[in-house]
C-alpha positions in Angstrom: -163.8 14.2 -18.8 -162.7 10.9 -17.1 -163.3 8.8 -14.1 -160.6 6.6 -12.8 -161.5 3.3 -11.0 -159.5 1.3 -8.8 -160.2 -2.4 -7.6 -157.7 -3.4 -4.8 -158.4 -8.0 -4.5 -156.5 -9.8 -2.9 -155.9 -11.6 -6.5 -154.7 -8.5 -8.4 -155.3 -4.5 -8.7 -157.7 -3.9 -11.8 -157.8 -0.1 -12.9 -160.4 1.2 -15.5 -160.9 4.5 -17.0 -164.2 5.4 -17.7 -165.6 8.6 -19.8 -168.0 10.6 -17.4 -170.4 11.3 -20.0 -171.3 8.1 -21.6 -170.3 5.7 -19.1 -168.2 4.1 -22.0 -165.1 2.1 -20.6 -162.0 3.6 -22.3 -159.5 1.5 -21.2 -158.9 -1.1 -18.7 -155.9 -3.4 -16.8 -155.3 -5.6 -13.8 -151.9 -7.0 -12.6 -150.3 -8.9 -11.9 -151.6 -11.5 -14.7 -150.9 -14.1 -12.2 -152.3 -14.0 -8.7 -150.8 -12.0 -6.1 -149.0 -14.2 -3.5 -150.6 -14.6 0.0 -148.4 -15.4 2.2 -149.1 -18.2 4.8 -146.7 -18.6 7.4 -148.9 -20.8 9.6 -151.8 -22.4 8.8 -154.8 -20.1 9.0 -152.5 -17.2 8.3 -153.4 -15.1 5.3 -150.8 -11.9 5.0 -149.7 -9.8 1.9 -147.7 -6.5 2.0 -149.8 -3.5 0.9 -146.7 -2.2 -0.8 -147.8 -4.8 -3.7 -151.2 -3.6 -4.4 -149.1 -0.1 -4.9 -146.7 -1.2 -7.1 -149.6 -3.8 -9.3 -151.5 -0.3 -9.1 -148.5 1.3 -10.6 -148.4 -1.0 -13.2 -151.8 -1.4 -14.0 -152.4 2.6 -14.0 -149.4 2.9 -16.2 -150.7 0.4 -18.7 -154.7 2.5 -18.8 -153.0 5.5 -19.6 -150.5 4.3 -22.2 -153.2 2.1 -23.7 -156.1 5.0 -23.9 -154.0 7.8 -24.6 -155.8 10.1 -21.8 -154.0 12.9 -20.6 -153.3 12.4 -16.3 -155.0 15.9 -16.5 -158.1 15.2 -17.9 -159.4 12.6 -15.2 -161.5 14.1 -12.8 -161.9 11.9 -10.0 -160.3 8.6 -8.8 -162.4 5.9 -6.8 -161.4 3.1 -4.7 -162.6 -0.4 -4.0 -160.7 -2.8 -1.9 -160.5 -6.1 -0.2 -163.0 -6.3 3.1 -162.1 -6.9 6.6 -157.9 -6.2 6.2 -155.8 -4.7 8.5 -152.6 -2.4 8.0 -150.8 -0.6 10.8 -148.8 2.6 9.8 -146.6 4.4 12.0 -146.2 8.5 11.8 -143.8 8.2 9.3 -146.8 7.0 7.5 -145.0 3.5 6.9 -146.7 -0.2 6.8 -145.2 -1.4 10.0 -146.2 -5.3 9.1 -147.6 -6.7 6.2 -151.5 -6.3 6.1 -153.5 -9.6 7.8 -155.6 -9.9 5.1 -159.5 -10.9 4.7 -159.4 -14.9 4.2 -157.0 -14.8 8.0 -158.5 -17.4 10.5 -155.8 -16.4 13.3 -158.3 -13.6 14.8 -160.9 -15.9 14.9 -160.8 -16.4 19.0 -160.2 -13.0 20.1 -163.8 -12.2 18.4 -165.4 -14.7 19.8 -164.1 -13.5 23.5 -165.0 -10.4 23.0 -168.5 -11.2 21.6 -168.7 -13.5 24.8 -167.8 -10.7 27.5 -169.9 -7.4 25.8 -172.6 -10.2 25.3 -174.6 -11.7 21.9 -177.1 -9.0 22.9 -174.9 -6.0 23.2 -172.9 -7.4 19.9 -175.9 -8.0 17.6 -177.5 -5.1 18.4 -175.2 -2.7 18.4 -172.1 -4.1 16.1 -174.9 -5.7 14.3 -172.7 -8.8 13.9 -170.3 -11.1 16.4 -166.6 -9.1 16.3 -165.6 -12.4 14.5 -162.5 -12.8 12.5 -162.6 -9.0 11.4 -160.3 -5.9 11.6 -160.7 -5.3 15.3 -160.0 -8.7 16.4 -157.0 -8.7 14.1 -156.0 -5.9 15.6 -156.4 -7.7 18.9 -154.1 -10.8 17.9 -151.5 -8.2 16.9 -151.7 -6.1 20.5 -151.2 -9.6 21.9 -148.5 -11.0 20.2 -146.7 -8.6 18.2 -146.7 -5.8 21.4 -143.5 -4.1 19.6 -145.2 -3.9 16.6 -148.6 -2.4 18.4 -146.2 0.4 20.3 -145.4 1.3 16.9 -149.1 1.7 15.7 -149.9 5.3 14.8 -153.4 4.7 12.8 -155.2 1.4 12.1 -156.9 1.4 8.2 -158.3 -0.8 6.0 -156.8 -2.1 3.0 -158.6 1.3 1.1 -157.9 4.0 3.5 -154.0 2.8 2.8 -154.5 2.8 -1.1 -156.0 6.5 -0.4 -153.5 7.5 2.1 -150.4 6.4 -0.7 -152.3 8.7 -3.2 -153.2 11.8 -1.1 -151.0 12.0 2.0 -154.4 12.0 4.0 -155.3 9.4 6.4 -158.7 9.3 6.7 -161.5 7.0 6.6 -164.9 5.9 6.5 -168.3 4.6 8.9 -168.8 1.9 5.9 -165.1 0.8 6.5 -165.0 1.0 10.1 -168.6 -1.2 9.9 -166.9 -4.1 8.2 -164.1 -3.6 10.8 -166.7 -3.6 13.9 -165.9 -0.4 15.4 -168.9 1.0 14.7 -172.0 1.3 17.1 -175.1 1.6 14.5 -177.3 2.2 17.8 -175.6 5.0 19.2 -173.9 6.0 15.4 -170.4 6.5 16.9 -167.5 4.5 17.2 -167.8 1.7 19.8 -166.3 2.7 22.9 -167.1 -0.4 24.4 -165.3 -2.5 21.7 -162.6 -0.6 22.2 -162.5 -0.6 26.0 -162.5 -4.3 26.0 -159.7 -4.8 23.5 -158.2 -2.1 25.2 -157.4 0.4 21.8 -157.1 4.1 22.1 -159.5 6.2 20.0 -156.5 7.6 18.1 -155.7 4.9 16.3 -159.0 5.1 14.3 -158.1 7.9 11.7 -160.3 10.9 10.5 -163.7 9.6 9.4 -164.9 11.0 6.2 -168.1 10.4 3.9 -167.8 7.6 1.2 -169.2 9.9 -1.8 -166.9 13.2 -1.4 -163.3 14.7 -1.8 -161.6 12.7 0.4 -158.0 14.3 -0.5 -156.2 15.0 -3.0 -153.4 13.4 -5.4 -150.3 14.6 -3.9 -147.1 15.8 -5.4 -145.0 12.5 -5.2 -147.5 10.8 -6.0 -148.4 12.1 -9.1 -144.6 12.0 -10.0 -144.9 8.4 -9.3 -148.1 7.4 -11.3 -148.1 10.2 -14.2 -151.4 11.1 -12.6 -152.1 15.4 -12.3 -151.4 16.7 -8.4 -154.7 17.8 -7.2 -156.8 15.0 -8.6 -159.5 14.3 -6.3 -159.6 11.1 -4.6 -163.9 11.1 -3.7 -164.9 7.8 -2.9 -164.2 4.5 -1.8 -165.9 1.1 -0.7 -165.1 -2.2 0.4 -165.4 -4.7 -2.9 -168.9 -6.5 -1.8 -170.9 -2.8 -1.0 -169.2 -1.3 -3.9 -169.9 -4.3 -6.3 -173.6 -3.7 -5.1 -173.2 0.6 -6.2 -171.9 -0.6 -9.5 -175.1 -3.0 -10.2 -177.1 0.5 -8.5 -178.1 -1.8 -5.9 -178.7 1.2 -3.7 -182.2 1.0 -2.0 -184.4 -1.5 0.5 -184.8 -4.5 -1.2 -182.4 -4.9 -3.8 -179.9 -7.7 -4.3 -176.7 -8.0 -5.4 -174.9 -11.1 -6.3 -171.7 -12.5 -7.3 -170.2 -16.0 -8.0 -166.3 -16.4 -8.2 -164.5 -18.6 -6.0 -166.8 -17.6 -3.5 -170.2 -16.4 -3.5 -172.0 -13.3 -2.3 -175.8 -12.5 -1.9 -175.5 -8.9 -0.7 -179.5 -6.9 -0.2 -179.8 -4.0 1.1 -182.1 -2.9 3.8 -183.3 0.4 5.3 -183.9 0.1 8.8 -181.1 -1.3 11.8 -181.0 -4.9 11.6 -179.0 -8.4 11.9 -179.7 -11.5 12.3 -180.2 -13.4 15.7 -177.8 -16.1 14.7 -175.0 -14.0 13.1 -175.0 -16.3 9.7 -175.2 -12.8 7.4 -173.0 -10.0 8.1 -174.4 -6.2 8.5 -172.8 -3.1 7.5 -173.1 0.3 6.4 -173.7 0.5 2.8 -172.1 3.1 0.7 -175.0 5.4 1.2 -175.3 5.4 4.5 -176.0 8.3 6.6 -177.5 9.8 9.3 -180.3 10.8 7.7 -180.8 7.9 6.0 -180.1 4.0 7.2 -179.0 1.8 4.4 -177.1 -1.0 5.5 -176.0 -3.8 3.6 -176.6 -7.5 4.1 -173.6 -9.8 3.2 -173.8 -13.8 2.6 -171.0 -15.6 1.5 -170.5 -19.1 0.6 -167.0 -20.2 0.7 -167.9 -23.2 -1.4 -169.3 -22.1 -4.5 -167.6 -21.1 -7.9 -164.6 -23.5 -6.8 -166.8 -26.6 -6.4 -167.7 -25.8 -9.8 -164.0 -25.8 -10.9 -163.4 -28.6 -9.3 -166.0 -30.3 -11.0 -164.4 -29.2 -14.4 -161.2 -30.1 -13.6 -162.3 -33.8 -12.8 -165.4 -34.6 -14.4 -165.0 -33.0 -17.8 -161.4 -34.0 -18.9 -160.4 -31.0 -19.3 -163.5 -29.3 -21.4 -164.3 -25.4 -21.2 -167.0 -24.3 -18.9 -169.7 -23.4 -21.8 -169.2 -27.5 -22.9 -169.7 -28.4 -19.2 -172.5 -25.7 -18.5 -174.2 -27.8 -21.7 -173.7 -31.5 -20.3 -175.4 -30.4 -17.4 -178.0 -29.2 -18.9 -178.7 -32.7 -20.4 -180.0 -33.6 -16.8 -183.3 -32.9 -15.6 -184.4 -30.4 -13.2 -183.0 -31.7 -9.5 -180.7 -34.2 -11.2 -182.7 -37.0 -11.1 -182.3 -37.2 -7.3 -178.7 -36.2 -6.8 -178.0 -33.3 -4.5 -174.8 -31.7 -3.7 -173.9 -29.9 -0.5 -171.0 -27.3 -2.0 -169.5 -26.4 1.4 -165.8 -28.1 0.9 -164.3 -24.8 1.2 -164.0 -24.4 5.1 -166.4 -23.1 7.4 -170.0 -21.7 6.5 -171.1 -18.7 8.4 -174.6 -19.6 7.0 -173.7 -22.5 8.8 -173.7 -20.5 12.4 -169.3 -21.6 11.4 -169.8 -25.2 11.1 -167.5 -27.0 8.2 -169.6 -29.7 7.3 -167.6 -30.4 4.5 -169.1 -31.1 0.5 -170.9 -34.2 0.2 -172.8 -36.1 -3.0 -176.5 -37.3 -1.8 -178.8 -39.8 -3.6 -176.4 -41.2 -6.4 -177.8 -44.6 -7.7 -174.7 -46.1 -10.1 -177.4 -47.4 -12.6 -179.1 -44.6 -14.0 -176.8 -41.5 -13.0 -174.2 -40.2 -14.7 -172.0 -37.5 -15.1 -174.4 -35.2 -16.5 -176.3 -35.6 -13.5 -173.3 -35.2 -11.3 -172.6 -31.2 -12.9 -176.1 -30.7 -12.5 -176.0 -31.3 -9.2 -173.1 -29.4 -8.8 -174.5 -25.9 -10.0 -177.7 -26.6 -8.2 -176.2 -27.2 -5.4 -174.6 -23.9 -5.4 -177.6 -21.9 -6.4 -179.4 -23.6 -3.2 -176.9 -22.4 -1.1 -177.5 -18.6 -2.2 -181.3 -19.7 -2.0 -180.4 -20.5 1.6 -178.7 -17.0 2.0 -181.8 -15.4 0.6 -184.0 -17.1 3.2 -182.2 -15.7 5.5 -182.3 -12.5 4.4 -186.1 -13.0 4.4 -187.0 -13.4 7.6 -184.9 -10.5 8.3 -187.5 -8.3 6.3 -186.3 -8.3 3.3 -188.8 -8.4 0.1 -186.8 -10.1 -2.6 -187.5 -9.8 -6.5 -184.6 -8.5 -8.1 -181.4 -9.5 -8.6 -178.7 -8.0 -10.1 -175.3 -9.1 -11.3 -172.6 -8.4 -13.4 -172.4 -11.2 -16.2 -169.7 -12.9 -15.1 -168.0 -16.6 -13.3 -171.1 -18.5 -13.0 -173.6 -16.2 -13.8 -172.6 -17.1 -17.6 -173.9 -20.2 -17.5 -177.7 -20.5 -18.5 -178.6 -23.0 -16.0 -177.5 -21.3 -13.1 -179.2 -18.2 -13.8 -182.0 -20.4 -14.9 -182.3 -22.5 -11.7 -181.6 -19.2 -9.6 -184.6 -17.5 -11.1 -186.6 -20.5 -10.4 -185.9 -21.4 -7.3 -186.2 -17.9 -5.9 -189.0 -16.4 -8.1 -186.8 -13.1 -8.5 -186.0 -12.3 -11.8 -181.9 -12.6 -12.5 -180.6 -9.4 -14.2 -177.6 -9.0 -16.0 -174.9 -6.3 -16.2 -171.8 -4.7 -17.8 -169.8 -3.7 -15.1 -167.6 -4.6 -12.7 -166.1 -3.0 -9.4 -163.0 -0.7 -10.7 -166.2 0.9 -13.3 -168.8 1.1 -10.0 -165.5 3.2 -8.4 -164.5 5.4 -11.1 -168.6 6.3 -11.2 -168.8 6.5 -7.2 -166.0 9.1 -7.8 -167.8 11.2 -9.9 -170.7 11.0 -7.7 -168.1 12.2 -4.8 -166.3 15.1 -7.1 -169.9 16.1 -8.1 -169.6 15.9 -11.7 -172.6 13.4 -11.2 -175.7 15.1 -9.6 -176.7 11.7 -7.9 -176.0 7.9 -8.3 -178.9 7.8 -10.5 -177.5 9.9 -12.9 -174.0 8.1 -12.2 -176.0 4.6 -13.3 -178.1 6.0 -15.8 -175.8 4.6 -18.6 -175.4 1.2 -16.9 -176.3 -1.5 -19.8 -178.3 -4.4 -19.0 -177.2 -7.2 -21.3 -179.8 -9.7 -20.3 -183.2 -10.4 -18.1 -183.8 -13.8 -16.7 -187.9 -14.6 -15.9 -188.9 -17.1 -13.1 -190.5 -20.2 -15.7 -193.9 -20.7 -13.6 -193.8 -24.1 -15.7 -190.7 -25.4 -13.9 -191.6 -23.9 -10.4 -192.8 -27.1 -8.5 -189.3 -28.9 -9.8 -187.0 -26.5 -8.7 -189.1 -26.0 -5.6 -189.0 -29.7 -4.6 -185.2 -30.2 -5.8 -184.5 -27.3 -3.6 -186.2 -29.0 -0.6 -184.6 -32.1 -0.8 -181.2 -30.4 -0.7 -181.8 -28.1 1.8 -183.5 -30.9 4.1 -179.8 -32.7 3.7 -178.5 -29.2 6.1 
């Protein structure tokens, strides 16, 4: 008995097989094994065509099954994760009528911010729970506006997942966690935002079928499973955009637990159990993957553009050209707080943290005398941490009772001192995982096909490879590093 898991990024499509019973990970792929392109025909722009993440998913499918020597008919269930925020247009031939206006797409940016200025910052916050932004429906918006052949095309509007699902099933469906991250979705009233749409002027019908996240969602269709050597009739039961489902494969699940990650970018993702946002719009709401109406879970998202890649950078130009363990260890040469250096990591564009401001990265309190580069890599992985410290604060006042968090060990979370410094500054204990989103999706499919009773016994097998302590002995250092940097914002 096997669970498949798919991961559509905007990088590459990963695809894992895991066995249902021991939560073992058979085999695994992603392609391609360079980076997808993104195409950027103006500045700002951010597009790829969705019948690439098919095709990589082809491939990387095709390379699991060959690899593991599992039978298409014994998998079970398929899951999906995907890229947040995208938007692809099909027409009722069920065709991509444009390439997909992807996640990282600025374009949108001022058709949110109208709308959130004419329904009003009250009427946005608490309803949407966030300002319509630069997300699906203000995509949507640029494309009613500028592309109007295009939009008189438009049969259904879905998210990068709903069009991975649709390929595999024939169904067109989708769900209140996808439409969330979209902003159609009206957590007061729990219906779709009639307002929203009103204003933008978008019929109902473009929305397609909603569906819950855990549950046969359709069903692996006939040319399909010619395509991908998978069995017609495999259920498709669950899918999530790649920040809440990163959270199901750590079992973040319940009020008060945190999620984290630190690639390029990096996310602080808690989840909370009562309708909430924040006044100033510098986290994002949705609804988790367990949200219903009988229960409110709703997920908390922070993101720092400027994380992980500061901390390339700094590798690239500070180390000549050492590995990151060497460069994780000359920073640890440097005291706690870096003798007085502090780095602001926000280089990579605008900080919603921020309330959108790009302040730019910036290098505080360097004396040429006694620091050196040690210091400097220090700096730059505090720095970092301190922005997700930021996040958390955030999150705080909104309610949330921190102690726990959970990540998969991974990026930066394999270097000692940033778990270290994170566990320090915040007081929570850091724990460490083996997983990653294509495994958290092949076991929210089993939750969805019912082979697994609940998520807990989906998660039961989850192995925690490490637990990082707050040291009450370093406390007052990282405390006063952390309050010089953040006095710098």
């Amino acid at each position: 008995m096997y669970l498949l898991g798919l991961d559509i990024g905007s990088s590459s499509v990963k695809a894992s097989l895991v066995d249902a019973k021991t939560g073992a990970i058979v085999a695994q792929d992603f392609q391609p094994k360079q980076e997808q392109p993104i195409k950027a025909l103006r500045a700002g722009w951010a597009e790829q065509d969705p019948e690439m993440w098919f095709s990589n998913l082809k491939a990387a499918l095709a390379s699991v099954l060959r690899s593991s020597g599992v039978k298409a008919a014994d998998i079970d269930a398929i899951g999906i994760s995907y890229q947040m925020h995208g938007l692809v247009l099909v027409d009722r031939n069920k065709r991509a009528l444009r390439d997909a206006i992807i996640w990282c797409d600025s374009r949108a940016v001022p058709y949110g911010q109208k709308a959130f200025e004419a329904l009003g910052p009250d009427f946005c916050l608490s309803h949407l729970l966030n300002s319509p932004g630069n997300f699906t429906a203000a995509k949507l918006a640029w494309v009613k506006e500028n592309e109007p052949e295009t939009y008189a095309k438009v049969w259904k509007l879905m998210l990068p997942g709903d069009y991975i699902a649709m390929r595999l099933t024939g169904e067109v469906n989708t769900t209140v966690s996808s439409l969330s991250e979209g902003m159609f979705w009206d957590f007061k009233e729990n219906r779709l935002s009639s307002e929203l749409l009103s204003y933008y002027g978008f019929s109902s019908d473009l929305i397609p079928e909603i569906v819950p996240t855990f549950a046969v969602q359709g069903r692996v269709s006939r040319e399909a499973a010619a395509e991908l050597g998978l069995k017609e009739g495999t259920p498709v039961a669950y899918r999530g955009g790649d920040q809440p489902n990163n959270a199901l494969s750590l079992n973040v699940l319940q009020p008060g637990e945190i999620a984290s990650t630190a690639g390029t970018s990096g996310v602080v993702y808690g989840v909370i159990g009562n309708v909430n946002y924040d006044p100033l719009s510098r986290v994002n709401t949705f609804a988790h993957v367990n949200h219903s109406d009988s229960q409110t879970r709703l997920g908390v998202l922070c993101c720092i553009s400027g994380t992980g890649i500061l901390n390339s950078w700094a590798r690239k130009n500070l180390t000549a050209g050492l590995g990151y363990d060497e460069m994780n260890a000359l920073a640890a040469e440097a005291p706690i707080g870096a003798a007085g250096v502090s780095i602001l990591p926000f280089g990579n564009g605008a900080e919603r943290i921020l309330e959108n401001r790009e302040t730019g990265a910036s290098i505080h309190g360097i004396n040429f005398n006694i620091h050196n580069r040690t210091h400097l890599l220090r700096a730059v992985q505090e720095g970092i941490v301190f922005s997700f410290v930021y996040g958390i604060e955030i999150m705080q006042q909104m309610g949330m009772d921190i102690r726990t968090v959970k990540a998969g060990k991974a990026n930066m979370f394999l270097s000692p001192l940033f778990r270290d410094t994170l566990a320090g500054t915040t007081g929570a204990t850091i724990e460490l995982y083996d997983t990653d989103g294509a495994v958290g999706a092949a076991k929210g499919a089993g939750v969805g096909a019912g082979i697994y009773a609940s998520t807990d016994e989906a998660f039961a097998t989850l192995k925690r490879l490490a637990t990082i302590e707050p040291s009450d002995t370093d406390a007052a250092a990282y405390k006063e590093a952390y309050a010089r940097w953040r006095s710098l914002i």
